[in-house]
N, C-alpha and C positions, 0 to 999 in steps of 0.2 A: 074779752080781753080789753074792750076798748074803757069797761065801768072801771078796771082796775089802773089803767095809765092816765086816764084824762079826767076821772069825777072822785076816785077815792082821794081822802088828804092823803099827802107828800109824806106825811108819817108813819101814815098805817102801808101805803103802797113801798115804802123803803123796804119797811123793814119785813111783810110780807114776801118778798122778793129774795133780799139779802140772808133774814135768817137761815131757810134748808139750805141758801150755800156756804152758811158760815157752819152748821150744823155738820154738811159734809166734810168738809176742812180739817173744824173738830175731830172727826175720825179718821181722815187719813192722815193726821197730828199723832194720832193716840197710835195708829196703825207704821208711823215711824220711829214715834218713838218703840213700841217694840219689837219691829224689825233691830232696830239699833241694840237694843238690851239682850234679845236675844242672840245677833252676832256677838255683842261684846260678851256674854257667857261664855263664849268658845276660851275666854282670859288667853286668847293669841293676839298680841298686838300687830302681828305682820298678816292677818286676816282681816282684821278692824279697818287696818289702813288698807288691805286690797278692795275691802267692800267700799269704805271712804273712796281711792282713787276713783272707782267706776262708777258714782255716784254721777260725776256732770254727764255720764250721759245718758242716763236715765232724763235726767235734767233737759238735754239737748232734743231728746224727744219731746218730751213736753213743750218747747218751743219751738217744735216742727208743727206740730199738731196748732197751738196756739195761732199758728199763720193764718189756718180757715177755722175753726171754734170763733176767737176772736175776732179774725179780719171781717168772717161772714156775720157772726149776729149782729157786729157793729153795722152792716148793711145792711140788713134785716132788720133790727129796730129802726131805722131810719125809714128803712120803705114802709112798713107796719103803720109809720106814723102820719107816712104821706098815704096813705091806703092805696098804696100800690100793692098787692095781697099776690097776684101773679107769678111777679117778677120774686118777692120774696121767696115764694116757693120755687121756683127753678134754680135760685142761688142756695138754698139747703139743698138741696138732691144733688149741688155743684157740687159743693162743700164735702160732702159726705163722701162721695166714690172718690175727688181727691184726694180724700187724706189717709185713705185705706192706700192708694196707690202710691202713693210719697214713704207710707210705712217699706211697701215692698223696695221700693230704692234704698230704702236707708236700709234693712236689711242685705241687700246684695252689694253696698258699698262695706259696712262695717264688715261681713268678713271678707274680702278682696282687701279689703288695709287694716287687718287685724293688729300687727305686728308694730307699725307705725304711730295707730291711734294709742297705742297701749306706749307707749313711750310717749308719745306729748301728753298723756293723762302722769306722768313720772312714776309707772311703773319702775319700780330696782328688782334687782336679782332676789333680795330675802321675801318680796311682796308679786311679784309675777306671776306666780303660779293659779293665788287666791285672784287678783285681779282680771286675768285670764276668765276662769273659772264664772266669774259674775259677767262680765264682757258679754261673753260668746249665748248667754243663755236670755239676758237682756236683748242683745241683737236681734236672736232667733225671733222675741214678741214683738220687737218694732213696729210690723203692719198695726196690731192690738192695741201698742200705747199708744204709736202717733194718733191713727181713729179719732180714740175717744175723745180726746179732746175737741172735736167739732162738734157730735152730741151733747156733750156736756155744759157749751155754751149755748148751743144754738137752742136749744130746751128752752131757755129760760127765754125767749125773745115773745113766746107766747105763753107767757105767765107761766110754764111748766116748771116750777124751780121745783116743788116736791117731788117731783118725776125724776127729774136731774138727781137730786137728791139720793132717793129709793136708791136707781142704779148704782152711783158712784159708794154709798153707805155697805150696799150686800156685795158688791166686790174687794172692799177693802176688807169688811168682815172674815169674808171666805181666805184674805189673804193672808189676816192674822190668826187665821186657827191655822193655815196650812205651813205659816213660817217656820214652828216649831216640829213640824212633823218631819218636811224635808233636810231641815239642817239638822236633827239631833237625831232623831229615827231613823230617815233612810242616808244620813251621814253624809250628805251631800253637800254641807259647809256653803263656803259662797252662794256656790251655784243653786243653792237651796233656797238662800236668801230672794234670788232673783228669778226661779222660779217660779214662788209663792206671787211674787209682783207679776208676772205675766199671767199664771191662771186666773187673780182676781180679775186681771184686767178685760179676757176675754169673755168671762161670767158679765159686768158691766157691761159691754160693748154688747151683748143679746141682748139684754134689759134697753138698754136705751132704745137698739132698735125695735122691741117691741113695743115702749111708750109710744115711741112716733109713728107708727102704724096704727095704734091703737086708741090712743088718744089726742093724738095732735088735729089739729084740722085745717091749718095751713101751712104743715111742713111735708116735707115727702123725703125717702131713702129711695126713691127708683130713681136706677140709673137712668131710666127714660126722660127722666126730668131734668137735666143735667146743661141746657142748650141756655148757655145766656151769653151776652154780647162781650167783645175783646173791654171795654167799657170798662160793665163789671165786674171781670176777673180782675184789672187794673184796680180798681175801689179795692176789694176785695184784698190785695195783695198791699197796695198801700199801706192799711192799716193793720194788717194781720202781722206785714213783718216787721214794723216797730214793735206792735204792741208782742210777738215771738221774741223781742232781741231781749226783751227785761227778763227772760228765762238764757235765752242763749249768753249774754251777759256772765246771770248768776253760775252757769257751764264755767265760762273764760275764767270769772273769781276765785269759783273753788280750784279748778285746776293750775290756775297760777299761785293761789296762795298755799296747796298742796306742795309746788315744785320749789318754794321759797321753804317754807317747814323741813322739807326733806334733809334737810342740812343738820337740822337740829336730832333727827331719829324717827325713824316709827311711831315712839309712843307721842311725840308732836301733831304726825299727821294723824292717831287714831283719835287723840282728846280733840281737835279738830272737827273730823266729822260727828262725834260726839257732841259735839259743843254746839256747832249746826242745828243738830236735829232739837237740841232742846232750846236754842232760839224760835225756833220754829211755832212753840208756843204762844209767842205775840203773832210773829209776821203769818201765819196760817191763821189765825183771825181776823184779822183786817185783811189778808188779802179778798175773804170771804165777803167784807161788808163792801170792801171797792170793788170786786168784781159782780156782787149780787145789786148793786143799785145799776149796772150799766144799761141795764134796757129801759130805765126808766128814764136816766140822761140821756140816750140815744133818742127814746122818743117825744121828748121834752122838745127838745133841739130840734128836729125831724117836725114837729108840729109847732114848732116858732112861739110855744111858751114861755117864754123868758124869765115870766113870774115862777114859774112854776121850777122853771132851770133852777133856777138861783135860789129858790128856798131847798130842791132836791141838795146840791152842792152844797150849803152850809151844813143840813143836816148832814151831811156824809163825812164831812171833815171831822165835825165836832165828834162824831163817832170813833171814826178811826183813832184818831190823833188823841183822844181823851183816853182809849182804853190802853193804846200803845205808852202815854206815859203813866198810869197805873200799874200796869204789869210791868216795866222796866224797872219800878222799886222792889216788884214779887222777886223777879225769877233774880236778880242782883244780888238779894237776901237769900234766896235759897239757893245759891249757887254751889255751897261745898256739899248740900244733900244731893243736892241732885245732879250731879257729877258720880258722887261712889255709888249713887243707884246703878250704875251703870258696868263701871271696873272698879280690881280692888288696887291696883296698880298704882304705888304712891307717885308714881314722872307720871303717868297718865292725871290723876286728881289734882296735882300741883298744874300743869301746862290748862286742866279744863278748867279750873274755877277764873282765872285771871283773859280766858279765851273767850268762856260765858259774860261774863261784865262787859269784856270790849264789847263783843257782838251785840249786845244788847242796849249800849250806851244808845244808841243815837236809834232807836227803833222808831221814834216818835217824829224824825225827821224822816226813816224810809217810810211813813204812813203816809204823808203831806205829800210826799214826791212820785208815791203811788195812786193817790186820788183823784191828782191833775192828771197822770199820764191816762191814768183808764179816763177822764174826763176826756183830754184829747181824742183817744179811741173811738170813743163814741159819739164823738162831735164829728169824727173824720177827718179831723186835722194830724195828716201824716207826719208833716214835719215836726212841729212840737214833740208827738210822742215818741218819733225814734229819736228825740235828741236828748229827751229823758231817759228810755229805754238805753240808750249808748252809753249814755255819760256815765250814769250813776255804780254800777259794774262793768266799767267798758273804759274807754278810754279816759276819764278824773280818776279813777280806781287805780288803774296801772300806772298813772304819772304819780299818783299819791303813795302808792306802795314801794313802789323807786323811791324816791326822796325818802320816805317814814323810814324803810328801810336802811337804805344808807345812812343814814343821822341818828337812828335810834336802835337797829338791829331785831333785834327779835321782838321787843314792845314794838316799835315803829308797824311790821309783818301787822301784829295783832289789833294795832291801832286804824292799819289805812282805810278799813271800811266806811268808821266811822266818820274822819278827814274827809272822804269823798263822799258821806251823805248830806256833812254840814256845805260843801261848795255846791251839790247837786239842789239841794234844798234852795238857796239863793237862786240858782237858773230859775228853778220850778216855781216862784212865786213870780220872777218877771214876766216869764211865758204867758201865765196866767194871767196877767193886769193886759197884757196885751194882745192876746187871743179872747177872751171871753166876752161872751155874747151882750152885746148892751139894746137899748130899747130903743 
């Protein structure tokens, strides 16, 4: 581990690192995009937008989980680098029976306030039923999704990112042969969709725990290992639930700019989550390369490299941010193909080609705003990263969407992401001249 973070170049150790999680990304891109294609097959637009509404919370799990994934390997690369090897291993073994047991709350909360979460998601009467349908089957996996996300970070903290990989790659696979079997074969529409997402996920969740049994050699899954001090559950939490709120965030986004559409009709909200998922194209690539460099910043930082900081962070930038304005002119120009890939719906292809462009305008300002906050993360600087984390889908986003809104109407809705990445972008360069590390 140690010839990989302290003697290989910054170049070959990035992108060693980064590529199987951009690799994985890749797939669970390819694995949304035909979850989506094949919902949108169903040509029911009040299905599209049930599976659309129940999207952030899929979303929400994912930044349950993100609280120990992220909060903890950001500790763990930091102790790694201070060779503290111990302590690192008693915070995964934390991490791990956590997040299994945070899944079991979130499933016994979600149905006890079934009825309620489904109406702040703006479930209506023509889309209830579908919504409902995905809800309750999503829920049921919660222990499964939230999980994984702690294996899936914590992997990487000892070079294990082809492992991370493996697992997240053969559950997503298994989830894209199973999409089409449950929604069209055994007719089970939404609930199809969302059960295909839970079996892949507990196929993964074996896999990882048998890499880390098997190959790890300073992490552990026993719960016997699990004892560390009120300390580092605080570290731990710190950083986990900023670096959770930049998903819990993108929840609040979709769900508000969901309840904002709804005005306009179904076929708004279904070109919407359609439009989404084929953004996704940029922001699931760099989120791969900003999240796959974090244990090298973590332990950069943790080992008072500063040379070594600062060349990892430039490289990272120039990455991100160079492929996000590249592909910002792709998917711009393909934007009427790949909208009717999808539906044949002419208000659905009119509402998605003009939703694709927004979404995609300012991708190369959320890459910059994403490379500080995971920098933050792994630096342990809580406050920075939740104020990233908050701002950019969180509170700029809803003041911006208010105003864009009321001034512009329906462009304004489609426009405020972009408004709130270019004001989020200015915070995230000052944080950075101000928080980074100097010599």
């Amino acid at each position: 581990m140690e010839a990989l973070f302290e003697h290989t170049s910054v170049r070959r150790a990035y992108f060693t690192l980064a590529l199987p999680v951009v690799l994985n990304m890749v797939v669970a891109l390819v694995y949304n995009l035909v979850d989506t294609f094949f919902v949108a097959q169903t040509q029911n637009a009040n299905l599209v937008a049930g599976v659309s509404l129940g999207t952030p919370l899929f979303t929400l799990m994912v930044a349950l989980g993100d609280i120990l994934g992220l909060g903890g390997s950001s500790v763990i690369s930091r102790l790694f680098g201070e060779k503290r090897f111990d302590q690192a291993r008693r915070v995964s073994g934390y991490c791990f029976s956590a997040g299994f047991l945070l899944g079991l709350i979130v499933l016994v909360l979600l149905f006890l306030l079934q009825t309620p979460v489904l109406k702040l998601l703006g479930a209506t009467p023509a889309t209830w039923e579908y919504a409902r349908q995905y809800y309750l089957v999503i829920a049921a996996g919660a222990p499964f999704i939230v999980f994984f996300y702690a294996p899936v970070n914590i992997l990487r903290t000892e070079g294990l990112a082809v492992e991370s990989m493996k697992a997240s790659v053969i559950g997503t696979v298994i989830n894209i042969v199973l999409n089409p079997f449950f929604i069209f074969t055994c007719g089970l529409g939404a609930a199809g969709s969302a059960l295909a997402t839970v079996t892949g996920n507990i196929f993964a969740d074996l896999l990882m725990i048998y890499y880390l049994r098997t190959k790890s050699q300073r992490l552990t899954t026993s719960p016997r290992e699990t004892k560390i001090s009120r300390r580092m559950q605080g570290e731990i939490l710190a950083i986990g639930i900023p670096a959770s709120v930049t998903n819990l965030m993108s929840t609040f986004a979709m769900a508000l700019t969901n309840r904002y559409l709804i005005a306009y009709g179904p076929s708004s909200v279904a070109a919407m989550g359609i439009s989404l998922k084929i953004s996704m194209i940029i922001t699931m690539v760099f989120v791969g390369f900003a999240f796959g460099a974090q244990p090298l910043i973590g332990y950069t930082y943790g080992a008072k490299d500063t040379k070594r900081f600062n060349e990892t962070m430039r490289l990272d930038l120039t990455v991100v941010c160079g492929f996000a304005l590249i592909m910002t002119g792709v998917i711009w120009l393909l934007a009427p193909t790949l909208i009717r890939g999808f539906m044949h719906d002419p208000t659905v292809i009119k509402h998605g080609i003009t939703m694709i462009r927004w979404l995609v305008s300012s991708a190369t300002l959320a890459g910059l705003i994403l490379v500080f906050t995971t920098m933050f993360q792994s630096m342990g600087k809580a406050l920075p990263a939740f104020i990233l984390s908050f701002c950019r889908q969180g509170v700029i986003f809803y003041l911006v969407l208010i105003v864009f809104a009321h001034s512009f109407g329906y462009t304004g809705i489609l426009a405020s992401q972009a408004g709130a990445d270019f004001i989020t972008a200015l915070l995230a360069v000052g944080l950075f001249n101000h928080y980074r590390p100097r010599k």
